[in-house]
C-alpha positions in Angstrom: -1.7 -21.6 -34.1 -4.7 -20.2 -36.4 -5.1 -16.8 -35.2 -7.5 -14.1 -36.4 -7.6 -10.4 -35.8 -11.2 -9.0 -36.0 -11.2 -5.0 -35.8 -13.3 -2.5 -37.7 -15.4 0.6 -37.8 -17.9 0.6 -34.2 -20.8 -0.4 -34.4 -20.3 -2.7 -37.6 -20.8 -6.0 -35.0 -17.2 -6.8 -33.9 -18.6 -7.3 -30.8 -20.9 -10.6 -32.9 -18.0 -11.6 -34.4 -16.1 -12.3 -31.5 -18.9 -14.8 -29.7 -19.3 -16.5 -33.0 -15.7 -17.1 -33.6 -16.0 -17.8 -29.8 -18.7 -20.2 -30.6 -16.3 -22.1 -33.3 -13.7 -23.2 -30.2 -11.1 -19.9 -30.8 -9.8 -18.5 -27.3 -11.4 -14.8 -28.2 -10.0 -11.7 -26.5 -11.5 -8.5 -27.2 -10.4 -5.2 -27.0 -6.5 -6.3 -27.1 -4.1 -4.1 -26.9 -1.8 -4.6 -30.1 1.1 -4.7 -28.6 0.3 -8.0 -26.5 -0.6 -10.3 -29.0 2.7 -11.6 -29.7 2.9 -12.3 -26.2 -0.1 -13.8 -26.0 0.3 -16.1 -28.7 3.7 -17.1 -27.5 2.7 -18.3 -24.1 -0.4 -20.0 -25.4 1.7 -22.1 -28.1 4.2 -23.4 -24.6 1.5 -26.3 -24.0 -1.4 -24.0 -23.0 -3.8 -26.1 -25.2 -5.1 -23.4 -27.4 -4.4 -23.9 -31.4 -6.6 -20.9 -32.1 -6.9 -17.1 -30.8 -9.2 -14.3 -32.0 -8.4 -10.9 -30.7 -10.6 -7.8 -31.0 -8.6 -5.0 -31.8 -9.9 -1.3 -32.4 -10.2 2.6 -31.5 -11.4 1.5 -28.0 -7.8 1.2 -26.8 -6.9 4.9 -27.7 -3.5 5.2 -27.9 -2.5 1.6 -27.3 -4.6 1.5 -31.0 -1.5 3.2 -32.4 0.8 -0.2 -31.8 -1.8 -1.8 -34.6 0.8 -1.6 -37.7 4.0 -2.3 -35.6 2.2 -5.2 -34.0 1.5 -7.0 -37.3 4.5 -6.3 -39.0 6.4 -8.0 -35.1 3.9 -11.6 -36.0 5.4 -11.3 -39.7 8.6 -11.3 -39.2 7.9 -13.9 -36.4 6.1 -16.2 -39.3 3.2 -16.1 -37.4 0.3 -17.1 -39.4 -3.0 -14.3 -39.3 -6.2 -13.2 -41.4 -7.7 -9.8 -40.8 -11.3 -9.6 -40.2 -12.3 -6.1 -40.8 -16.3 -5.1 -40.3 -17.8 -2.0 -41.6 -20.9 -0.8 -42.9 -22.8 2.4 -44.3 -22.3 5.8 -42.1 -25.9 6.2 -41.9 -26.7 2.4 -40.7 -23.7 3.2 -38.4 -25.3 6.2 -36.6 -28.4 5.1 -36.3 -27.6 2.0 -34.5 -25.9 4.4 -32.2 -28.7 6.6 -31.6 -30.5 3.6 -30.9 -28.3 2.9 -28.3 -27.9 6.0 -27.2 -24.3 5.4 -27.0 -21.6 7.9 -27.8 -18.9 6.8 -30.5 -15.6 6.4 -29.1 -14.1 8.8 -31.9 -16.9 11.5 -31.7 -15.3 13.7 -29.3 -18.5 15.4 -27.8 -19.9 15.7 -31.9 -22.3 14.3 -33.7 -22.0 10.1 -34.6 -21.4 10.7 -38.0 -18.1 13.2 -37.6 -16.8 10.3 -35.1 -17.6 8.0 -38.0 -16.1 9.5 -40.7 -12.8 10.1 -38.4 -12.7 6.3 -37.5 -13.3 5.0 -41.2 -10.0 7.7 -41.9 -8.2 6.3 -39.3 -8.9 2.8 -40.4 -8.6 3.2 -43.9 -4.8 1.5 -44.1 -5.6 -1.6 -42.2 -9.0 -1.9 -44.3 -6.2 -2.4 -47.3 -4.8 -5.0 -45.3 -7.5 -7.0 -44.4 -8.2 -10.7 -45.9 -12.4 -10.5 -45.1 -13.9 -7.7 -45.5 -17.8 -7.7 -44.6 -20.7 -5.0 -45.0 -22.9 -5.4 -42.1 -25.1 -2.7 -43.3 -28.0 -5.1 -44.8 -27.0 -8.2 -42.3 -29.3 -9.2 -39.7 -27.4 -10.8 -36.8 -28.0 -14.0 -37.8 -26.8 -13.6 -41.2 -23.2 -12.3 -39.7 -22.4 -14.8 -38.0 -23.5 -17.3 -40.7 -21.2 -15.3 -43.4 -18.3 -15.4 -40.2 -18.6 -19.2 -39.9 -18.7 -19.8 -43.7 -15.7 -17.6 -43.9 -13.8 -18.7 -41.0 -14.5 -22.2 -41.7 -13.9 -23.1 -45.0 -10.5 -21.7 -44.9 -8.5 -22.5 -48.4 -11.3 -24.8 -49.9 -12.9 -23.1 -53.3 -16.3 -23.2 -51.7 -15.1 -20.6 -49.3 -14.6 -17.4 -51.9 -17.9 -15.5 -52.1 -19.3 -13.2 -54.1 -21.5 -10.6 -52.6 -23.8 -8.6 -54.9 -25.7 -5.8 -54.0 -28.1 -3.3 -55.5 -28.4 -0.2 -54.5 -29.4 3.8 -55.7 -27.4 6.5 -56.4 -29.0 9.2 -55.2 -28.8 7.3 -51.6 -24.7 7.4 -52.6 -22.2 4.9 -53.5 -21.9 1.8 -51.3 -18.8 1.8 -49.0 -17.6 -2.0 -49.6 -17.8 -2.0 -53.1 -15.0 -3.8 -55.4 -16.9 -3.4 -58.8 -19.6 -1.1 -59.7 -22.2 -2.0 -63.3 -24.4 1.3 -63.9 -27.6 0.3 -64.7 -28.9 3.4 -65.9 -28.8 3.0 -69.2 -31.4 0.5 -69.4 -35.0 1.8 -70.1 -36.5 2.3 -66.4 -39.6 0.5 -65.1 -40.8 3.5 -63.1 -42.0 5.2 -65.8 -44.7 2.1 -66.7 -47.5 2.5 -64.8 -48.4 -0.9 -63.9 -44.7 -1.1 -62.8 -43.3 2.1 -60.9 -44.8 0.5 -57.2 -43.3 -2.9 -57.8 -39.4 -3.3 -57.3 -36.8 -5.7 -58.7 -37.7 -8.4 -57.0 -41.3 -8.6 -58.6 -41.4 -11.1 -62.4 -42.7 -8.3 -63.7 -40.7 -6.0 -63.4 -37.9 -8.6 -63.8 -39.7 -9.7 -67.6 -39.4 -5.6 -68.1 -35.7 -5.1 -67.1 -34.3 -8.3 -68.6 -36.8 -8.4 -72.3 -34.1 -5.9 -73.8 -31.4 -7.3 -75.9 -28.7 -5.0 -74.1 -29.7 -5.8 -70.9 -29.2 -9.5 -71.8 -25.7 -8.8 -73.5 -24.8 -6.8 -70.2 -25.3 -9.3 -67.9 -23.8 -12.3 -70.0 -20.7 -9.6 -69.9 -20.9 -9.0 -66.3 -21.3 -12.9 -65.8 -18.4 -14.4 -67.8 -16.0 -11.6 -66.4 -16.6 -12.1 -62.8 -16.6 -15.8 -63.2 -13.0 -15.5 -65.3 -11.2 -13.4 -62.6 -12.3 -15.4 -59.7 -9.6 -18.0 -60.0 -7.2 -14.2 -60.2 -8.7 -13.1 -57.3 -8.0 -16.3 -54.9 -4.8 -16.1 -56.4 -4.2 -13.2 -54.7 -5.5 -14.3 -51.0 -8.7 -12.8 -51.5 -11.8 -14.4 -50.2 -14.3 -12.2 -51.5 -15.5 -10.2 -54.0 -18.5 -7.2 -53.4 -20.2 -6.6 -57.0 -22.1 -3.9 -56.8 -25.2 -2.6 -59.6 -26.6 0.7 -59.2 -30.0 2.7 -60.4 -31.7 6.4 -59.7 -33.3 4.4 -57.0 -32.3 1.2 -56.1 -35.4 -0.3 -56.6 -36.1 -1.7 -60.0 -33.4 -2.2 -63.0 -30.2 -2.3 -59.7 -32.4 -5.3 -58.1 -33.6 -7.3 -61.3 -30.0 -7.2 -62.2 -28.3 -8.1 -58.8 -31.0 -10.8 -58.1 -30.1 -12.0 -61.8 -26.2 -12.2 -61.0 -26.6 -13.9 -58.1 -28.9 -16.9 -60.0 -26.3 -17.1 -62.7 -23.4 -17.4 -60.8 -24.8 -19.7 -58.4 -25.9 -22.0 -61.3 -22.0 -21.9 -62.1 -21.5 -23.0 -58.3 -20.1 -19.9 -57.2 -21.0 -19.2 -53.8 -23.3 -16.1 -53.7 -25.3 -13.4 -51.4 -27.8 -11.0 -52.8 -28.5 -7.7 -50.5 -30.9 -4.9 -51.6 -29.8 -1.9 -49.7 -32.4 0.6 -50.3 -35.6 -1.5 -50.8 
C-alpha cells in the first residue's frame, strides 16, 4: 500500500493537500490519531480495495499528537512503506491568514497567533527533519499547491520528479524558513541607487541588463549553476525530492530577483525541473 502522511505547521494548507491527494484516488483521513494508522493500514490491505491511504496528522489531536514518533517508528519496523509530507510557511503569512479567518491557532493558548506559531514550528521541528517533501506555501496560491502536490505525489522515483525551488527574497524582511542553500547577493553593485532603476524590480530587462552586465555577477551565477546541478544526482541519492535555493538582497526586489529568475532559466535549460517565487515583491 502507498501511503502518505501529510502534517505540518496550521494554516500552511494541509487541509488542500488532503482533497488533492484525495482527488488522485488515495483513501484520505484527516486528523488521525497516530496511533491508529497501523491499524488502519492493516485492515485496509485484508481485501478492502484500497492500495493507497493519506492521513492528516497534526497538533489538532492534542495529546493523541504525542503518539507521532512511536507510530512511525511501529510502520518501520512493520516494513511499511511511507513519505512525509510536511507544509509550512512564513510566521507572518501564517498569522495573517489566521486573522483573516478569525480563527484561533490550536497552539496559541488564549495569545497572540504568532506565540502559538512559534510553539507549533518548535514542536514540529523533529518531524520537519524527517520529512521526504517539504513545501513553503508562503508564496503558493491554492492552485499552485496542489499542482506542486500532484507533481510530487505523482512522479514518485522518476528524475523528472526532483525540484528545485528558488526563491528571492530581502533580508531586512528575515531569512526564509524553508531554505536549504542561501547565495548573498549583496555584494553585487545595487540597482536602487540608479535612478531610472530604483522603482523597477528584478523582474524588469533592465534592471536584469544592470545586475547580470558585471563580470562577477556572471562568474557567481555560473558557480551557483554548475554546483547545484552537480549535487542533484547526491541529493536524490539521499531520498530527497527537493531542493529550496534561496538568493537574498537589502530588499528583495532587484539583484535577489534578477538572480533567482536567472537560476531558474539556467537550470531549466539543463532540464531540471524548476519554480521561481519572489517573496517580498
Amino acid at each position: 500500500m502507498k501511503v502518505i502522511i501529510v502534517t505540518g505547521l496550521s494554516g500552511a494548507g494541509k487541509t488542500r493537500a488532503m482533497d488533492c491527494l484525495e482527488d488522485m484516488g488515495y483513501y484520505a483521513i484527516d486528523n488521525m490519531p497516530p496511533a491508529l494508522v497501523k491499524n488502519f493500514i492493516d485492515m485496509a490491505s485484508s481485501g478492502k480495495g484500497i492500495d493507497k491511504a493519506a492521513f492528516g496528522i497534526d497538533v489538532r489531536g492534542g495529546i493523541l499528537f504525542d503518539d507521532f514518533k512511536t507510530a512511525l517508528e511501529e510502520l518501520k519496523q512493520e516494513g511499511i512503506d511511507y513519505k512525509i509530507l510536511f507544509l509550512e510557511a512564513t510566521n507572518n503569512t501564517l498569522a495573517r491568514r489566521y486573522n483573516e479567518t478569525r480563527r484561533d491557532h490550536p497552539m496559541a493558548e488564549g495569545e497572540t497567533a504568532i506565540k502559538g506559531i512559534k510553539r507549533e514550528r518548535k514542536k514540529l521541528e523533529e518531524i520537519r527533519k524527517d520529512a521526504d517533501y517539504i513545501i513553503d506555501s508562503s508564496n503558493l496560491k491554492t492552485s499552485q499547491l496542489a499542482a506542486e502536490i500532484e507533481n510530487i505525489v505523482s512522479s514518485g522515483e522518476d528524475e523528472r520528479s526532483f525540484v528545485v525551488r528558488v526563491m528571492s527574497f530581502g533580508y531586512k524582511n528575515g531569512m526564509p524558513v524553508s531554505a536549504d542553500m542561501v547565495f548573498d547577493a549583496r555584494f553585487i553593485p545595487n540597482p536602487y541607487y540608479v535612478k531610472s532603476l530604483k522603482e523597477r524590480t528584478g523582474n524588469d530587462a533592465k534592471v536584469q541588463n544592470y545586475v547580470l552586465k558585471h563580470d562577477i555577477s556572471k562568474q557567481f551565477m555560473d558557480s551557483v549553476t554548475s554546483m547545484i546541478n552537480t549535487l542533484i544526482p547526491y541529493y536524490r541519492k539521499e531520498g530527497k525530492y527537493s531542493l529550496n535555493v534561496c538568493f537574498g538582497c537589502t530588499g528583495g526586489r532587484h539583484r535577489s530577483v534578477t538572480l533567482a529568475n536567472e537560476l531558474e532559466r539556467r537550470l531549466a535549460e539543463l532540464g531540471v525541473r524548476t519554480t521561481v517565487a519572489h517573496r517580498d515583491l
